[in-house]
C-alpha positions, 0 to 999 in steps of 0.5 A, a space after each residue: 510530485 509529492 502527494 496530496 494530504 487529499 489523497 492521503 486521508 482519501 486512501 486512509 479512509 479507504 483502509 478504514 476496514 482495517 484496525 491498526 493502520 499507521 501512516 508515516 510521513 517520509 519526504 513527501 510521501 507516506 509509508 503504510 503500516 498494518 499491525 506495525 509491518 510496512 506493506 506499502 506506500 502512497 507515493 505521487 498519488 498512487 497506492 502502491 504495495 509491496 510485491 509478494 506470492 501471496 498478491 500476484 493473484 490480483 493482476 496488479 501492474 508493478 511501478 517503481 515508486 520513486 526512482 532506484 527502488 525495487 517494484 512495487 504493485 499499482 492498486 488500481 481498484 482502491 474503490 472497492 474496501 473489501 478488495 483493499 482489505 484483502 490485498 493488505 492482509 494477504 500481503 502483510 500475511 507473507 511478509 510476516 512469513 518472510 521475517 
């Protein structure tokens, strides 16, 4: 099942706090971007980040975001913007250490 443009611009909107998000179109699906560094994706309707450190402290569930793909972190409180806005930046923040 491939995801909504509904729910793309939904988790756009969301992410609004955020300058600098790009959203990239790939099979369906959409791959997030936050100063140009892929932390995440909007695969099946569901906001997935990727797994570092630094975002293990918000108890997030890991899925697998299509299949022979490594784990990735479910937000589920994709409501709230602030907590959104610092799951991405903390995650950015170790990816960017790990380059």
């Amino acid at each position: 099942m491939a995801t909504s443009k509904d729910y793309k611009d939904f988790i756009l909107e969301q992410l609004s706090l955020l300058d600098n998000i790009t959203c990239k179109a790939m099979m369906g699906e959409y791959l997030l971007y936050y100063n140009g560094i892929l932390f995440g994706g909007i695969y099946d309707n569901r906001l997935l980040v990727k797994i570092v450190n630094s975002n293990k402290k918000y108890n997030m569930q890991e899925q697998i975001p299509y299949e022979s793909a490594k784990p990735m972190y479910l937000v589920d409180d994709i409501d709230n913007k602030e907590v959104l806005k610092e799951i991405v930046i903390e995650t950015c923040k170790s990816l960017l250490i790990k380059k």
